[in-house]
C-alpha positions in Angstrom: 9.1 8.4 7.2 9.1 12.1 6.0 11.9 12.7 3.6 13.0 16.3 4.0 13.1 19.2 1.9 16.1 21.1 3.4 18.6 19.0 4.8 22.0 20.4 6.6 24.7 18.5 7.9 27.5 19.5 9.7 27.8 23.0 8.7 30.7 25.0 9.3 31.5 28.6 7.8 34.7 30.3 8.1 35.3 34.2 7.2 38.8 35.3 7.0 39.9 39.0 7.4 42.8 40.6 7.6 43.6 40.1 10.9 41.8 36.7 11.5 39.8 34.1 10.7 36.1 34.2 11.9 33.8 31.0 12.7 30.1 32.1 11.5 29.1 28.8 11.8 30.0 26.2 14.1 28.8 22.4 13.6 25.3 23.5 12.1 22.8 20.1 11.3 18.9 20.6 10.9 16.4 18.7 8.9 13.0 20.6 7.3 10.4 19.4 5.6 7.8 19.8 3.2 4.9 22.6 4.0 6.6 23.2 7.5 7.0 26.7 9.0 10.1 27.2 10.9 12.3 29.8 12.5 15.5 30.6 12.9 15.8 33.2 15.4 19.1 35.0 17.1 20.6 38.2 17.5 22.3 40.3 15.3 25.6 38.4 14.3 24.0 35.4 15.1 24.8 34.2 12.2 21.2 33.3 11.2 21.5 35.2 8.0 24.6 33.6 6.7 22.9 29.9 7.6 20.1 30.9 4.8 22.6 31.7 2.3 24.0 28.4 2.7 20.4 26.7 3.0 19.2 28.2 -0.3 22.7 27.7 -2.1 23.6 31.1 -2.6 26.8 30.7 -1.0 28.8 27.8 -0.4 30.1 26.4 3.5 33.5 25.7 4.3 32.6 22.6 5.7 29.4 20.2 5.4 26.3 19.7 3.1 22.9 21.1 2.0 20.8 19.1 0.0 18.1 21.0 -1.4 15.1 19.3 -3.1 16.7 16.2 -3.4 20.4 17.7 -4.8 23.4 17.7 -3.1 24.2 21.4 -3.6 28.0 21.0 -3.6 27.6 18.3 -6.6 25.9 21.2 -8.8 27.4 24.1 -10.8 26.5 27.5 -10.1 24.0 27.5 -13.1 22.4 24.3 -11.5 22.1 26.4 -8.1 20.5 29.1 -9.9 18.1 27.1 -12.5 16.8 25.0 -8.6 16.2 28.5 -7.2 14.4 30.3 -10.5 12.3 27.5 -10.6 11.6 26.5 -7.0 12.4 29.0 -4.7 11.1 32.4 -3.4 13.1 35.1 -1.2 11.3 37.6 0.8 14.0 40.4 2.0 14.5 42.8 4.2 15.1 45.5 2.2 12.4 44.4 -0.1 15.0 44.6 -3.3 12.5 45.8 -5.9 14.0 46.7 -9.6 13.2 50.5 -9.3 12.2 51.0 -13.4 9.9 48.7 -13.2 6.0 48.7 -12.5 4.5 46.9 -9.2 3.3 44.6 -11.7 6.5 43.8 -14.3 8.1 43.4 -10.7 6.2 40.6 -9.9 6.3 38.8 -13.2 10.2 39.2 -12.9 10.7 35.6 -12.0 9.1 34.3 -15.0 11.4 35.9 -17.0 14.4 34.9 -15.4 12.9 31.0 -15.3 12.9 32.1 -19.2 9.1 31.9 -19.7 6.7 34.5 -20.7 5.0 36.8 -18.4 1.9 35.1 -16.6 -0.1 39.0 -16.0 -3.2 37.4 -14.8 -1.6 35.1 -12.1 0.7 38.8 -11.0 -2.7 40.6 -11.1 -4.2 38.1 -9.2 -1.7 38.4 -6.3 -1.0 42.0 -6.5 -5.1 42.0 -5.5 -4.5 39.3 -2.8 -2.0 41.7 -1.0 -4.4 44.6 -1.6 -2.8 46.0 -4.0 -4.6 45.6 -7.3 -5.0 49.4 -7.2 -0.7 50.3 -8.0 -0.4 47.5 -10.4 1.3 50.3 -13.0 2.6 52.2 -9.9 7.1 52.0 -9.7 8.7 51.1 -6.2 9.1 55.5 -5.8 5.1 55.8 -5.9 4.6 52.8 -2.8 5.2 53.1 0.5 7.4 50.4 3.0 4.9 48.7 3.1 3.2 48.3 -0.2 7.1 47.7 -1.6 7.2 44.2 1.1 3.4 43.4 -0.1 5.1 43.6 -4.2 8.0 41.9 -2.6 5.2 39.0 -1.0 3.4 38.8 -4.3 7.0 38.4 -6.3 8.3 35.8 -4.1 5.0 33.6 -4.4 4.8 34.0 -8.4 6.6 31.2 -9.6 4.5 28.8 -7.0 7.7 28.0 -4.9 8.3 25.0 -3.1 10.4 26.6 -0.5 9.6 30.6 0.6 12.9 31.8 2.3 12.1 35.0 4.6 15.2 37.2 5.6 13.5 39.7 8.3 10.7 40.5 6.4 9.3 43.2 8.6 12.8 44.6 9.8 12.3 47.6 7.7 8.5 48.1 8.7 6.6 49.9 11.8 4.3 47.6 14.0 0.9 48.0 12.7 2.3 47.4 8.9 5.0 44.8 10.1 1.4 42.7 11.0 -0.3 43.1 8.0 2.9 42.1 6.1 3.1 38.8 8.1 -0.6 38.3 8.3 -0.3 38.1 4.4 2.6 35.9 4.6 1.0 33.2 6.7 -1.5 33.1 4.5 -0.2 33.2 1.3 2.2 30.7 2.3 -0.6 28.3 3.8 -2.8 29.0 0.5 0.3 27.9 -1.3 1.5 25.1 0.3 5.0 26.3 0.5 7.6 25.4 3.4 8.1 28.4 5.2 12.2 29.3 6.5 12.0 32.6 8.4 14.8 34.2 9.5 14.2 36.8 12.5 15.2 38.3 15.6 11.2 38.9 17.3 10.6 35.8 19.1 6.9 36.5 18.5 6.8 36.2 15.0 8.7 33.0 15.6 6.1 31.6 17.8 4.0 31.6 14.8 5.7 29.0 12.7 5.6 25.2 13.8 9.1 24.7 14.9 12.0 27.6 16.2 15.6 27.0 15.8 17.8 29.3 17.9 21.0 30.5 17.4 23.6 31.7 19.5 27.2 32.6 18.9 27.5 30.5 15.5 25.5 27.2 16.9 22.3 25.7 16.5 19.6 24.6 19.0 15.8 23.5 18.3 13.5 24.5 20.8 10.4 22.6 21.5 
């Protein structure tokens, strides 16, 4: 049988503010595996978001367990967390998070440096040209557009050669026409890769690309065939 590559089980997360205490997540278990493509789609509040945090072990649930790769994530330190995502995992944001002093290019060899090896130019070139953009290698974040920021933010993600791609409303910021050409690349790079695929969105369409949909509702989970 398939071992899996992102395993949850029985996640609960609880916010407290000053006047209460706030479920987020309610009971949450799903299994994915290697080179799948799956959604998680929901409204806003859904708490879709917060689930990738805990999937990709940037925060921690109040109740339950991730294993990631093969490691319990609640048996690691933070720089064990951190080490498994420089080295195996990409993130593709909404609000594309690009370091503003830096070129199209030294953004996309970023990773390399924070895995703590040297800048691979030719493999950021190469990308930076696969997502069309081989013409604003030296151009900064300012010079680009929405949409040529998310194709920099595509290119970064895939640098490293990441197991897992975690995608956090990659078009949300984006009009129609570039919002497709964004996830047209994505697909792609993603199948030329051979990386699993978690996207998080709220456009059932763009869900109905990926092999499996998970909906969410009100904190709770629910696969959807």
């Amino acid at each position: 049988m398939q071992s899996s590559i992102i395993s949850a089980t029985s996640l609960t997360q609880v916010v407290s503010t000053k006047q209460e205490q706030l479920t987020i997540l309610k009971n949450v278990s799903l299994q994915i595996y290697e080179q799948e493509t799956v959604a998680i789609v929901g409204t806003s509040g859904a708490g879709k978001s917060t689930l990738m945090t805990l999937l990709a072990g940037l925060e921690a649930p109040t109740q339950g367990e991730v294993h990631l790769l093969g490691h319990g994530l609640s048996s690691l330190t933070d720089e064990e967390r951190a080490a498994l995502r420089a080295n195996s995992i990409g993130f593709v944001f909404q609000s594309f998070l690009l370091i503003p002093s830096l070129t199209a290019l030294e953004n996309v060899t970023l990773p390399c440096l924070l895995k703590g090896e040297k800048e691979n130019i030719e493999r950021a070139t190469a990308l930076l040209e696969q997502v069309g953009l081989g013409h604003r290698l030296h151009h900064s974040p300012a010079q680009l557009s929405g949409g040529e920021q998310q194709r920099v933010a595509l290119a970064r993600a895939f640098m490293i050669q990441p197991q897992i791609l975690f995608a956090d409303e990659p078009t949300g910021n984006l009009d129609q026409a570039t919002a497709q050409t964004v996830i047209d690349l994505l697909f792609k790079l993603n199948q030329d890769n051979g990386t699993t695929l978690v996207l998080v969105t709220h456009d059932p369409d763009l869900a109905a690309r990926c092999q499996r949909c998970f909906y969410m509702h009100a904190g709770e989970l629910e696969e959807r065939l």
